[in-house]
Every structure is written in structure tokens, then in C-alpha cells.
C-alpha positions as CSV (number, residue, x, y, z in Angstrom):
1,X,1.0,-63.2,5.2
2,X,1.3,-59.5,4.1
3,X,3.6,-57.3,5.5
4,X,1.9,-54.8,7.0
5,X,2.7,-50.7,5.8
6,X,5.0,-49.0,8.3
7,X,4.0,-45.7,9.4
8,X,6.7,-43.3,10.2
9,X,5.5,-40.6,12.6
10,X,8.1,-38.8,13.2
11,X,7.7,-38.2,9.2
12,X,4.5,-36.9,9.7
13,X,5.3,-34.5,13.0
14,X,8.1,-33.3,10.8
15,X,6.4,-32.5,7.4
16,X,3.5,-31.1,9.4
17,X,5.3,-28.8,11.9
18,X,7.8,-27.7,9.1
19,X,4.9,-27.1,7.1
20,X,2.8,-25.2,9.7
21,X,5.9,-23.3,10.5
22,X,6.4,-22.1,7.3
23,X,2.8,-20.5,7.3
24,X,3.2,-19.4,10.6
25,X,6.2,-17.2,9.4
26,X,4.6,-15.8,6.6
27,X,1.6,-14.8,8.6
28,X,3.9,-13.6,11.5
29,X,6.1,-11.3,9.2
30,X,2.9,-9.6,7.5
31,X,1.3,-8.9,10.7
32,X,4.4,-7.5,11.6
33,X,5.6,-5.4,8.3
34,X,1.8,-3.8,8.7
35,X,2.7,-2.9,12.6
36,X,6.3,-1.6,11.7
37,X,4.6,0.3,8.9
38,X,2.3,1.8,10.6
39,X,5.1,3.3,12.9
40,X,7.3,3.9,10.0
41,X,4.5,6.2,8.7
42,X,3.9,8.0,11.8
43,X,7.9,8.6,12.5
44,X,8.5,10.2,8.9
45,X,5.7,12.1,9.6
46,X,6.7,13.3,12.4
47,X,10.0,13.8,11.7
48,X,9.1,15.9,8.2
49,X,7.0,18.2,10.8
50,X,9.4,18.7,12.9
51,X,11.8,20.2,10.3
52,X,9.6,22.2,8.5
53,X,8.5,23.7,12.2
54,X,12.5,24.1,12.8
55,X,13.1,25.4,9.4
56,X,10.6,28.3,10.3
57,X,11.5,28.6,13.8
58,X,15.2,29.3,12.3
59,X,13.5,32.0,9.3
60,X,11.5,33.8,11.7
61,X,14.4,33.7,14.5
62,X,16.9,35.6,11.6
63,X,14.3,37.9,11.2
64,X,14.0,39.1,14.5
65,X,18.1,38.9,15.1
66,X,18.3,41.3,12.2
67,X,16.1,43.6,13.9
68,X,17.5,43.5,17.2
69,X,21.0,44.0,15.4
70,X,20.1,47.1,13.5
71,X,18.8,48.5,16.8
72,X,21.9,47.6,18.7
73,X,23.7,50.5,17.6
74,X,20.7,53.0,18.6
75,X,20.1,53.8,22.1
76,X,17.3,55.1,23.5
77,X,15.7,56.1,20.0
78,X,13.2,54.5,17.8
79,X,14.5,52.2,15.4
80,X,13.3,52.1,11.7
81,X,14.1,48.4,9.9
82,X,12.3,47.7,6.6
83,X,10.3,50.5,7.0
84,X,9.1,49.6,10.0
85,X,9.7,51.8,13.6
86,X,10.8,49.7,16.6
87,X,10.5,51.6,20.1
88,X,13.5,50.7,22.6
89,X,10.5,48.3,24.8
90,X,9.6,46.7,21.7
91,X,13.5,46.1,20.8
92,X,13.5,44.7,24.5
93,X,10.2,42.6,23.7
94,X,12.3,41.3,20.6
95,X,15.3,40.3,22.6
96,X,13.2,38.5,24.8
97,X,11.7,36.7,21.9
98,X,15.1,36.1,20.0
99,X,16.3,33.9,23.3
100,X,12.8,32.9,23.4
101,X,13.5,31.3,19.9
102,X,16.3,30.0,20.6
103,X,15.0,27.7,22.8
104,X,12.3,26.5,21.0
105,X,15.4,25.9,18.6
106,X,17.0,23.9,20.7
107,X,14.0,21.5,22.0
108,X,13.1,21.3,17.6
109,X,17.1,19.8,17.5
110,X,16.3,17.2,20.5
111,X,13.2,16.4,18.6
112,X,14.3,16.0,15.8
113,X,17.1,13.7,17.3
114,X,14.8,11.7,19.1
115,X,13.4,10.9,15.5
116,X,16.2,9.9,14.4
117,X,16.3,7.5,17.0
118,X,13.0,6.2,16.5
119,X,14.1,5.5,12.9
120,X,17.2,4.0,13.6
121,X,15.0,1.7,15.8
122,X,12.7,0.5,12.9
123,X,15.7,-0.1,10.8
124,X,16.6,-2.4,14.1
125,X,13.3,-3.7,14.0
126,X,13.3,-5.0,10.2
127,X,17.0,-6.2,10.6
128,X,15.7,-8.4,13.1
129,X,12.8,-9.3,12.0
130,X,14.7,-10.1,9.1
131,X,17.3,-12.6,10.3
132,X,14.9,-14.4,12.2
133,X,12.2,-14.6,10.4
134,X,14.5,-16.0,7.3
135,X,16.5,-18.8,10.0
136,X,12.9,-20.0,11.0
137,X,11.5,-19.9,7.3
138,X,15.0,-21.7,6.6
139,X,14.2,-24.4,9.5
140,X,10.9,-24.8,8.3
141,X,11.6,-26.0,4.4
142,X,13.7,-28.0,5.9
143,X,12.1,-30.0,8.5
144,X,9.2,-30.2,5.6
145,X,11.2,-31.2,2.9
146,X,12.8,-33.7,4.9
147,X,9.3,-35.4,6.1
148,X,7.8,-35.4,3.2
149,X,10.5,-37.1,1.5
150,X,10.9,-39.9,4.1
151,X,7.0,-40.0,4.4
152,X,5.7,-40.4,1.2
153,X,8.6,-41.6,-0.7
154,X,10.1,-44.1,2.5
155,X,13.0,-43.2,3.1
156,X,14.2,-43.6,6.7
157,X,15.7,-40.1,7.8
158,X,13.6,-40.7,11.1
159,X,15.1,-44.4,12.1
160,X,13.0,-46.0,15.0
161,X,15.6,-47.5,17.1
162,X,13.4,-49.8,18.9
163,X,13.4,-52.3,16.2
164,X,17.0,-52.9,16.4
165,X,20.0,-51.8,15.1
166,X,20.8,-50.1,11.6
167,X,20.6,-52.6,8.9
168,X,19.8,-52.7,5.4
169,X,19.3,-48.8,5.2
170,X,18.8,-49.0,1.6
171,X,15.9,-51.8,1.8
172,X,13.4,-49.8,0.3
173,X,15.2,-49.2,-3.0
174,X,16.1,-53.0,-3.4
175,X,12.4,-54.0,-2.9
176,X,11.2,-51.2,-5.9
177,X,13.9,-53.2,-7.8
178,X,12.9,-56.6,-7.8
């Protein structure tokens, strides 16, 4: 009588979940690299505006501090700055605008410290994406190496213990032998 051909399931579930986790990682972290840079893309862009608006913000705000300045020694006269005349409400206007400015300034800084944030948090984002991504690819090759080995070359990583105890381990190399 022939000895019927033992199938090893759990050598199969293994090789085939390692297997379909490995591609399910792969397609995980593209989806995910695409969606982080996308945001990447739109927080550098933002951020990028956001200086160049504070850049001119601080240009335009030393411009009108060196008028207000040169007119701080004048009272109640018209001013004359780069050959331009400056009338004592339109000195006022300026002061208004300077602290005006200012704050604008100031909401530019927590901007542009909110994007620095927001990039500190993608750098999170890849970290962990990352690590993770790399323990699962890890468990993966594993769990498929090990199943395809024991399933298509017999050996018994997978023991059923239903048919007894452990004995003759090595069994399948002594049988290719003789």
C-alpha cells in the first residue's frame, strides 16, 4: 500500500499569509508615501509663502519705522524723508500702521511656527511609518520563508501534535537517502 502524501497546512497558511503580507506592505507604504507627499508638498509650500510674506512684512515695516523716526524729532511740521513730505496726520496714519505691522509680524511668526510643527509631524509620520512598516515586512519574509521551506521541501517546522509525540524529526532526509 502506498503511503499517502502529507499535506501540511499550517505550511500553506504560513507561506500564503507571509506572502500576502509582504504585498500588502508594499502596497500599504506607497499609498501612504503618495498621501504624506502630498502633505509634504503642501506644508513646504506653505511654509516658503509664509516667509517670503514675513520677509516683506519685515522690509516694508523698516520702511515705515524710518519714516516715523525721522519725524520724531519734528513737531507739528511737515516732514520731508527721501524726498517725500509727511504731514503730522499722515506721520500719525504711519504710526498706526507701524503697530499695525507689527502684528501682522507677529501672527507671520506663529505661522510660520505652526509649520514647523506640521513638518516635524511628517518627519513623525515617515519615522513611523518606517519602523513599522519594516517589523511587518520583516514578519512577513519570515513567516514566507519559513512555509515555503517546510511546504515544498518537507520539513516539519509546523509539527501536528495530534499524531503523537516528536519522533524521528529528521525522517524526511533519511528516506531521500536510501
Amino acid at each position: 500500500m502506498k503511503k499517502k502524501p502529507v499535506v501540511d497546512i499550517w505550511s500553506m497558511v504560513s507561506a500564503l499569509m507571509g506572502t500576502g503580507l509582504i504585498i500588502g506592505i508594499i502596497l500599504f507604504v506607497g499609498y501612504q508615501l503618495q498621501r504624506i507627499e502630498a502633505q509634504a508638498d503642501r506644508v513646504y509650500e506653505s511654509g516658503v509663502m509664509v516667509k517670503l510674506e514675513l520677509d516683506g512684512l519685515k522690509t516694508e515695516l523698516l520702511a515705515l519705522e524710518s519714516v516715523v523716526r525721522a519725524a520724531s524729532g519734528v513737531s507739528d511740521e511737515s516732514v520731508e524723508v527721501a524726498g517725500i513730505e509727511y504731514t503730522p496726520d499722515e506721520i500719525e496714519h504711519l504710526q498706526k500702521e507701524v503697530q499695525n505691522y507689527r502684528d501682522m509680524i507677529m501672527v507671520k511668526r506663529d505661522t510660520l511656527a505652526s509649520v514647523d510643527l506640521s513638518k516635524r509631524s511628517l518627519m513623525m509620520d515617515l519615522q513611523i511609518m518606517f519602523w513599522s512598516s519594516l517589523f511587518f515586512l520583516l514578519v512577513g519574509v519570515i513567516a514566507a520563508v519559513l512555509g515555503y521551506l517546510s511546504w515544498f521541501h518537507k520539513l516539519r517546522i509546523f509539527r501536528d501534535r495530534r499524531q503523537g509525540p516528536r519522533v524521528n524529526d529528521l525522517e524526511v532526509f533519511k528516506e531521500k537517502g536510501t
